[in-house]
C-alpha positions in Angstrom: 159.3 -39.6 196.3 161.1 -42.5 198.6 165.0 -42.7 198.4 164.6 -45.4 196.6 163.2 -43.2 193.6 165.7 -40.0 193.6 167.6 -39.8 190.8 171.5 -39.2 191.0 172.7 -35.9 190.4 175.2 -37.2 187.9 172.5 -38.4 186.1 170.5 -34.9 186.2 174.0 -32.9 185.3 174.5 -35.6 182.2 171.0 -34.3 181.2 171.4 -30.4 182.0 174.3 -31.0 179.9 172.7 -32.3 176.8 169.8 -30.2 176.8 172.4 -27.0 177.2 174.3 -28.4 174.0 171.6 -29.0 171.5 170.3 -26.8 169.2 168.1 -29.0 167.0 166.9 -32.8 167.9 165.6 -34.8 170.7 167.2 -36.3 174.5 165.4 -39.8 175.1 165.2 -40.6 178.9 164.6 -44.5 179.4 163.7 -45.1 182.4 163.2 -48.9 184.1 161.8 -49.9 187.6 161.8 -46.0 188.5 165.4 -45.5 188.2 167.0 -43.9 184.5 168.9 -46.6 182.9 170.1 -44.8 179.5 170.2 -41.4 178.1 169.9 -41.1 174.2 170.7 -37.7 172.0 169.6 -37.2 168.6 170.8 -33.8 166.8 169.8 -32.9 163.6 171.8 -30.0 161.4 169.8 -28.6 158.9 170.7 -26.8 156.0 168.7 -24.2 153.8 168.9 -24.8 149.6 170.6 -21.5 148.0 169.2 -20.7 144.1 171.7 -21.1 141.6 175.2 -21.7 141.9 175.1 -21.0 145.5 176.3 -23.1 147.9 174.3 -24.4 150.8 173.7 -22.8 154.2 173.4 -24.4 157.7 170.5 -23.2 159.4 172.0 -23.9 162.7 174.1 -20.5 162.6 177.2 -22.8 163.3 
């Protein structure tokens, strides 16, 4: 890999980060002319159906 290709370490702790803080969902890396030009998260929550009366229950254990 040439200097011209290694990728900044604030972009590599941006991605640690997101991938440290996601429980369910997806981290989009676009990358253009070798070099990372944007970072996209998508988190889902999820929630399990109760029977009855009962109220619903996030999955995520938040």
């Amino acid at each position: 890999m040439s200097s011209k290709n290694k990728i900044d370490q604030e972009v590599i702790d941006k991605i640690i980060s997101l991938l440290e803080n996601i429980e369910f969902g997806t981290v989009q890396i676009t990358v253009h002319d070798s070099q990372v030009t944007q970072i996209e998260k998508g988190e889902k929550f999820r929630f399990a159906l109760k029977k009855g009366n009962e109220k619903l229950r996030r999955v995520n254990g938040d």
